[in-house]
C-alpha positions as CSV (number, residue, x, y, z in Angstrom):
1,X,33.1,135.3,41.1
2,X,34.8,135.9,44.6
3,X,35.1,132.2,45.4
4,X,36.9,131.8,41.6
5,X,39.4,134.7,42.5
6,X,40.1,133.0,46.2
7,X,40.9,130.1,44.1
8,X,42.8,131.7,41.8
9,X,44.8,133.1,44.5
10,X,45.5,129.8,46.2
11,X,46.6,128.4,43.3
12,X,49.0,131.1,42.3
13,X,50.3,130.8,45.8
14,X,50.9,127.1,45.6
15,X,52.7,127.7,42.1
16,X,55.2,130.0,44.2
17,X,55.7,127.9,46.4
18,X,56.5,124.8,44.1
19,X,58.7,127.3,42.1
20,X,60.7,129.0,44.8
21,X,61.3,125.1,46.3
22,X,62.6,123.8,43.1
23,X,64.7,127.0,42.4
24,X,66.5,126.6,46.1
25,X,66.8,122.6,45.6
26,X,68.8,123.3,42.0
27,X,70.7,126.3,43.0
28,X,72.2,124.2,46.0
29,X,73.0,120.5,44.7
30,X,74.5,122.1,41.4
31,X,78.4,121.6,41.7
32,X,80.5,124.3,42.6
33,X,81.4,126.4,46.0
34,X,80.4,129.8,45.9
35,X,83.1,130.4,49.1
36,X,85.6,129.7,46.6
37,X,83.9,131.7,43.8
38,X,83.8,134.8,46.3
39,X,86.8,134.9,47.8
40,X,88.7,133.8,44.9
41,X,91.3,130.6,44.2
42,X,93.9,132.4,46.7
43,X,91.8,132.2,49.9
44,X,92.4,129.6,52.6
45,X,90.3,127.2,53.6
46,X,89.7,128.6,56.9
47,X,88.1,132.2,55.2
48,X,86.1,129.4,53.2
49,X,84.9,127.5,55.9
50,X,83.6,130.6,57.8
51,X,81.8,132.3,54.6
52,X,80.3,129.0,54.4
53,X,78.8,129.4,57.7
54,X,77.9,132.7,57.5
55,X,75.7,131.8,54.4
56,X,74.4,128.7,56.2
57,X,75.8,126.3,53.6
58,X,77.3,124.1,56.7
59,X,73.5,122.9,57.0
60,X,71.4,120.7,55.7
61,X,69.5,121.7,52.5
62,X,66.3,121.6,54.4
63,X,67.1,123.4,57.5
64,X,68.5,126.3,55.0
65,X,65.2,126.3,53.0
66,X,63.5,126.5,56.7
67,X,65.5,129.4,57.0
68,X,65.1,131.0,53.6
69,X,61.4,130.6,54.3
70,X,61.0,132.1,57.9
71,X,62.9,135.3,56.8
72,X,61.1,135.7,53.8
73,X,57.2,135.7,55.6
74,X,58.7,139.1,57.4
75,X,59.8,140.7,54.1
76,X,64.0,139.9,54.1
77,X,65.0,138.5,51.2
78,X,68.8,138.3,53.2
79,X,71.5,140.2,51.9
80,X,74.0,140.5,49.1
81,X,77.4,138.2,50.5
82,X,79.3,140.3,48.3
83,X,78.6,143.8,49.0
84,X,75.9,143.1,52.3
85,X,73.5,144.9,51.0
86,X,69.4,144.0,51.6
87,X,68.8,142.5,48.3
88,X,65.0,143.4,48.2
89,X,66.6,146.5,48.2
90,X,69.1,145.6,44.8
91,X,66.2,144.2,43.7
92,X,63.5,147.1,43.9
93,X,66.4,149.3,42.6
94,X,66.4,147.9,39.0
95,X,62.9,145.9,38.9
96,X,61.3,149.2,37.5
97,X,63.9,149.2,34.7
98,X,63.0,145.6,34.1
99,X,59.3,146.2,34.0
100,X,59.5,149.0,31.9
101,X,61.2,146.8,28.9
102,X,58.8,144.3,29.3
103,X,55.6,146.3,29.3
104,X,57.2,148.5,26.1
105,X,58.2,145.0,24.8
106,X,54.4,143.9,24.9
107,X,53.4,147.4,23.7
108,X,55.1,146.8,20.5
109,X,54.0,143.2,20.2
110,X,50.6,144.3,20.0
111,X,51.2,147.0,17.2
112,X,53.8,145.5,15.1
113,X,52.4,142.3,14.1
114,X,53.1,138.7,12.3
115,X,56.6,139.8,10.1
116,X,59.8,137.9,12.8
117,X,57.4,135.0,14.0
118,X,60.5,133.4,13.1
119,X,63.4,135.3,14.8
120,X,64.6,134.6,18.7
121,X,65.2,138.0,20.6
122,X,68.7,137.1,20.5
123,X,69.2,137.3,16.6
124,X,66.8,140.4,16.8
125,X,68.7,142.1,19.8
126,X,72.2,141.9,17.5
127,X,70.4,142.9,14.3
128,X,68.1,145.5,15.3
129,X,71.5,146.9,17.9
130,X,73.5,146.8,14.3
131,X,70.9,148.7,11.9
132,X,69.7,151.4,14.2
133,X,72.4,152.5,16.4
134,X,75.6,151.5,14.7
135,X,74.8,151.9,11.0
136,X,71.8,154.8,11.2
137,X,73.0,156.3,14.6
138,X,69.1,156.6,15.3
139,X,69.2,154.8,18.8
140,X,71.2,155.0,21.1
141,X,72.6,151.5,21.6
142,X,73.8,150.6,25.8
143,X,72.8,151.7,28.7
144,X,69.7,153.1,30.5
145,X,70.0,156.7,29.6
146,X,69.4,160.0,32.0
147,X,66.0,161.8,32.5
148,X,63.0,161.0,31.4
149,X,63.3,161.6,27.4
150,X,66.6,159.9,27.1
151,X,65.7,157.4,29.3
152,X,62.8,156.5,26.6
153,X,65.1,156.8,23.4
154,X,66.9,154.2,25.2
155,X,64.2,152.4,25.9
156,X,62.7,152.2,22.3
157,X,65.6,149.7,20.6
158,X,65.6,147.1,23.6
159,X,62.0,147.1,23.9
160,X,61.3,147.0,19.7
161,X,63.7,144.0,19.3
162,X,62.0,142.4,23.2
163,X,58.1,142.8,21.3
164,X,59.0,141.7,17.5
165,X,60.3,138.4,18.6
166,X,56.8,137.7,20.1
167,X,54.1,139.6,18.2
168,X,53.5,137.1,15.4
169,X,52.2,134.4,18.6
170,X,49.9,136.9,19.7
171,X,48.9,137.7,16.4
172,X,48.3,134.0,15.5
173,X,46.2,133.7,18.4
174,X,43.9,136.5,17.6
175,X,43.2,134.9,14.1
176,X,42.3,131.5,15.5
177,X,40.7,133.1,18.1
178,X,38.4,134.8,15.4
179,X,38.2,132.2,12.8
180,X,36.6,129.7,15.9
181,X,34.2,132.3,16.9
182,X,33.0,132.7,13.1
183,X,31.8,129.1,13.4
184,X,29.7,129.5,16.1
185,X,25.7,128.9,15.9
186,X,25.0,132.1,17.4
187,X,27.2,133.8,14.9
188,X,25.2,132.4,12.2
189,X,21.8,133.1,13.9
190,X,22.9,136.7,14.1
191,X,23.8,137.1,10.9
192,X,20.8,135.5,9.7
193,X,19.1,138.1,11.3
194,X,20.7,140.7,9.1
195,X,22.9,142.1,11.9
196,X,25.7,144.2,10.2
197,X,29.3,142.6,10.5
198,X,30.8,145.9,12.1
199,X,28.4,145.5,15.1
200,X,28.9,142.3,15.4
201,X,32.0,142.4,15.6
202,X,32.5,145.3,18.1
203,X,29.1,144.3,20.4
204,X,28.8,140.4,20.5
205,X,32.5,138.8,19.2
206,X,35.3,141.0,20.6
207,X,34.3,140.0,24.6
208,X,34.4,136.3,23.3
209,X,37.5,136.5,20.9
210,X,39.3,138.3,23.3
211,X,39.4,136.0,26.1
212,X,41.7,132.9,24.4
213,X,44.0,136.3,23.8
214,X,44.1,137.6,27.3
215,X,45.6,134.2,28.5
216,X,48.0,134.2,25.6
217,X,49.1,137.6,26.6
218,X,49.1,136.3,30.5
219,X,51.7,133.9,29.6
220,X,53.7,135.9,27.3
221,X,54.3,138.1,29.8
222,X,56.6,135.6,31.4
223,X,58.1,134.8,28.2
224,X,58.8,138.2,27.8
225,X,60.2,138.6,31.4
226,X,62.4,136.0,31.1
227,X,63.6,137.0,27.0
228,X,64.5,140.4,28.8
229,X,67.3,139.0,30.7
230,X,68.8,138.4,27.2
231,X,68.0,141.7,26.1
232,X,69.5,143.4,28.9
233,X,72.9,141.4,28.5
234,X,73.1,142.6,24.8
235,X,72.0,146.1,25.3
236,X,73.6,146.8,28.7
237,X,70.6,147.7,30.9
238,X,70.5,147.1,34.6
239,X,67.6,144.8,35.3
240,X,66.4,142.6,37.4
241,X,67.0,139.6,34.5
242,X,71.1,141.0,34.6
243,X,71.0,141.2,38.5
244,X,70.8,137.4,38.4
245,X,72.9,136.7,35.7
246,X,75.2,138.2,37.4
247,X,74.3,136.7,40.6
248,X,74.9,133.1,39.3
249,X,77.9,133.9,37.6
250,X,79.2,134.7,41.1
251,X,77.2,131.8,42.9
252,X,75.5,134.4,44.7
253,X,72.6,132.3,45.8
254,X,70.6,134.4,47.7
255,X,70.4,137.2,45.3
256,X,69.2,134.1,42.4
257,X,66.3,133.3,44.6
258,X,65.3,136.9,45.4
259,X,65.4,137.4,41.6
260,X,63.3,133.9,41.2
261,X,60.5,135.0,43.8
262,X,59.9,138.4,42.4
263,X,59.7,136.9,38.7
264,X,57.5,134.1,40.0
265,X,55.1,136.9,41.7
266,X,54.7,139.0,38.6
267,X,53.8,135.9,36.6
268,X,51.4,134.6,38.8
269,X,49.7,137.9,39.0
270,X,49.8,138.1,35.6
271,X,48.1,134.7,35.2
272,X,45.6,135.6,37.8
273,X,44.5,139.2,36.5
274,X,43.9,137.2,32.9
275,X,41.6,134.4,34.7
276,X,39.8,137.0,36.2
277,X,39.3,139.4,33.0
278,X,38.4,136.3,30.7
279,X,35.6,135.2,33.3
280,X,34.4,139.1,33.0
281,X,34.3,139.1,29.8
282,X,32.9,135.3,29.1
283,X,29.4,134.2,30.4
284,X,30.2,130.5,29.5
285,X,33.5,130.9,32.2
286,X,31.4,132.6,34.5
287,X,28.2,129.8,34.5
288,X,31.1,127.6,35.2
289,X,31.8,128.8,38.4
C-alpha cells in the first residue's frame, strides 16, 4: 500500500510537471505583447522594451521556463507586473473563496440529484441569478458577502447553480455502479444464502459500489474547479478562477501560471486521495498491488 501511494505521488508529480510546461509554452507563443497590453497603446517603445526585460520576455522560451522553474522550487511564484505584489500572496488571498464554492458546489451535487443533467453552469448561473435573487429577492445575487452568515447566504446561489450542473454525472455513476455489482457471483451466492438485501447492501456492496464513485467525484472536482471560474464571472466573487481571467485579459503571465500550478495541485491531490481511498476500500485493487 505504501509503495502504490509513492507511485501515486510520482505520478501526480509528473502530471504537474507536463501541465505547468504546456501552460508556459501556450501562454508565451500565443500572439500578443503584454508590454503593450500593460502600459497601454500610448507608451513608447523604449518603456516597452524595458518591461519586456524586466519580465524576461527578451529571452528565449526555455531559459524563461529555467527561470520560472528555479524560483518556484523555493516557494516564489514572482510577482504581479501590474501592482508588484507576491502573487502566491494574491493567490492565497482568494483561493479559500474558490475552494469554498467548489466544495459547496459538490455538496449540493451529492444531495440534489439527476433533474439539470442537461444544463451547463452557464445557463444555470443566469437562470438560477434571475429566479432567486432578482425575481424572489431570496439570495443575494454578487459579491462575497461580510461575516460569516452573510458570507454563506452568498455562498448558497453560486454554489447551488456550480453543483446542479454536475449532480446528474455523479448520480449516473452511482446507478451503474450498483446495477454492475448486482451481477456479480458473489452477490448471487449471498443472496442465495438468504442474506437480507439491507445488509447486503450496507455490509458487502457499498465498499465495492463506492469505489467507481470516488474516482468520478476525483475528477469532478476539477471539473467543478474549473466550471467555478464561470461562476465567479457571473456572480462577481473574487476567486482564484477570476484572478486569472483577469490575469489573461491583461496578459499577465505570471499570475496565469501561478493560477495554473495551484489548480494543477488541487487536482492531482484530488486524484491521488481517490486512488488511495478506492484501494482501502477494494480488496481486488489492493491484491493488485
Amino acid at each position: 500500500m505504501v509503495w502504490y501511494g509513492l507511485r501515486r505521488i510520482a505520478h501526480g508529480g509528473l502530471v504537474l510537471v507536463t501541465a505547468v510546461g504546456m501552460m508556459f509554452w501556450f501562454i508565451y507563443v500565443v500572439p500578443g505583447d503584454p508590454a503593450s497590453v500593460i502600459l497601454g497603446p500610448r507608451a513608447d517603445e523604449a518603456h516597452r522594451v524595458a518591461l519586456r526585460a524586466e519580465m524576461g520576455l527578451d529571452k528565449p522560451i526555455p531559459l524563461q521556463f529555467a527561470r520560472f522553474v528555479e524560483r518556484l522550487s523555493v516557494g516564489d511564484l514572482g510577482k504581479d507586473v501590474v501592482t508588484q505584489e507576491p502573487i502566491a500572496g494574491l493567490i492565497a488571498h482568494v483561493l479559500p473563496a474558490t475552494l469554498a464554492l467548489t466544495f459547496a458546489g459538490l455538496g449540493w451535487a451529492l444531495i440534489v440529484g439527476v433533474p439539470t443533467l442537461a444544463l451547463p453552469s452557464t445557463i444555470l448561473g443566469i437562470y438560477a441569478l434571475l429566479l432567486f435573487a432578482v425575481t424572489l429577492h431570496w439570495l443575494p445575487a454578487i459579491g462575497l458577502g461580510s461575516g460569516v452568515g452573510d458570507e454563506f447566504r452568498h455562498l448558497l446561489l453560486p454554489a447551488l447553480t456550480l453543483g446542479l450542473g454536475w449532480a446528474g454525472y455523479l448520480i449516473r455513476a452511482v446507478r451503474s455502479s450498483m446495477l454492475e455489482v448486482l451481477q456479480e457471483n458473489h452477490v448471487r451466492t449471498f443472496r442465495a444464502f438468504g442474506v437480507p438485501e439491507p445488509r447486503l447492501a450496507l455490509r458487502y456492496l457499498l465498499k465495492i459500489t463506492i469505489a467507481p464513485v470516488i474516482a468520478v467525484v476525483a475528477i469532478g472536482m476539477g471539473s467543478l474547479l474549473s466550471n467555478a471560474v464561470i461562476i465567479e464571472i457571473i456572480f462577481l466573487r473574487p476567486g482564484i478562477g477570476r484572478l486569472a481571467y483577469d490575469a489573461v485579459l491583461q496578459r499577465n503571465f505570471p499570475i496565469v501560471l501561478g493560477a495554473v500550478l495551484v489548480a494543477a495541485v488541487f487536482y492531482v491531490i484530488c486524484s491521488i486521495v481517490a486512488e488511495l481511498l478506492i484501494a482501502s476500500l477494494d480488496p481486488r485493487v489492493r491484491s493488485a498491488l
